[in-house]
C-alpha positions as CSV (number, residue, x, y, z in Angstrom):
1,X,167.1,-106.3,93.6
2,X,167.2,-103.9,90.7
3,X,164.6,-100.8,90.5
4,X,164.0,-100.4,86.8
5,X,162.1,-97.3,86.2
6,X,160.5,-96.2,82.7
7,X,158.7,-92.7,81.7
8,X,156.2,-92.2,78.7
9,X,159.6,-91.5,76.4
10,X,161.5,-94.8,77.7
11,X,158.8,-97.4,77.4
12,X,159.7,-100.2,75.2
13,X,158.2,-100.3,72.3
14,X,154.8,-103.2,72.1
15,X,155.8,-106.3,70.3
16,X,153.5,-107.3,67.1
17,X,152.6,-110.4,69.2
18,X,151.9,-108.8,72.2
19,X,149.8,-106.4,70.6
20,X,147.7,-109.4,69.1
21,X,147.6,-111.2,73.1
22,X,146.7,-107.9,74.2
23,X,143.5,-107.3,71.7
24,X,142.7,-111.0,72.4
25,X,142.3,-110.5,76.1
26,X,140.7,-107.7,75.6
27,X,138.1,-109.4,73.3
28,X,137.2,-112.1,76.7
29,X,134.6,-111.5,79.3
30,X,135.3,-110.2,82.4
31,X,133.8,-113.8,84.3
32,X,136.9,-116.1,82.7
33,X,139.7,-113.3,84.5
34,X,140.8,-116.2,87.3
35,X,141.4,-113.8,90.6
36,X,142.1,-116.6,92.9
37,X,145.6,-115.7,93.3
38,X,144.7,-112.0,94.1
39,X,144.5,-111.3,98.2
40,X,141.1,-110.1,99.0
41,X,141.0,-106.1,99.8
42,X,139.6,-105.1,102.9
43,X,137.0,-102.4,103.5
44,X,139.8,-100.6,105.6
45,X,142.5,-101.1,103.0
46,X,139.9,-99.6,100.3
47,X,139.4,-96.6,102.4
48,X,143.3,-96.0,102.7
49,X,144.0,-95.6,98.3
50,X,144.5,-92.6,97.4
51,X,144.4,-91.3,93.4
52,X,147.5,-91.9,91.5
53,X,149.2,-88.9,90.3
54,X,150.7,-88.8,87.1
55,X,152.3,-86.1,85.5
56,X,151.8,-86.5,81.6
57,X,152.6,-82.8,80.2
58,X,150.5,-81.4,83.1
59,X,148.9,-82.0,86.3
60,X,145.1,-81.6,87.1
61,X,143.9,-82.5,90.7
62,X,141.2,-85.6,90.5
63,X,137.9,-84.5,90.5
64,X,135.4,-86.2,92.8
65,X,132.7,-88.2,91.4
66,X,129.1,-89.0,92.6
C-alpha cells in the first residue's frame, strides 16, 4: 500500500464539477446524510479523541469550550 501525503501547497487543485457536487451537498439537510455504514462510537472511544493539530503558518493550543 502506498502512503500519499499532501500539505496546504500540494493539494490538488478542486475540479469545476466537484466544486458544483460540493455546493450541492452542501445545499441538503443534515436528515438525508445515510450513516448506516458508519460504526457506532462508543462513550469510551469518544473519551479517548484528542484535538487535531495542525500547523497552518502557526500553532495555537485548543482552547476549551463550555
Amino acid at each position: 500500500m502506498v502512503i500519499v501525503r499532501y500539505t496546504i501547497d500540494t493539494l490538488p487543485k478542486t475540479s469545476k464539477e466537484e466544486l458544483a457536487l460540493l455546493r450541492e451537498l452542501a445545499k441538503r439537510p443534515d436528515s438525508e446524510i445515510d450513516y448506516s455504514d458508519i460504526p457506532a462510537t462508543t462513550q469510551e472511544e469518544l473519551a479517548e479523541f484528542r484535538p487535531a493539530r495542525l500547523k497552518i503558518g502557526f500553532y495555537r493550543e485548543p482552547v476549551e469550550t463550555k
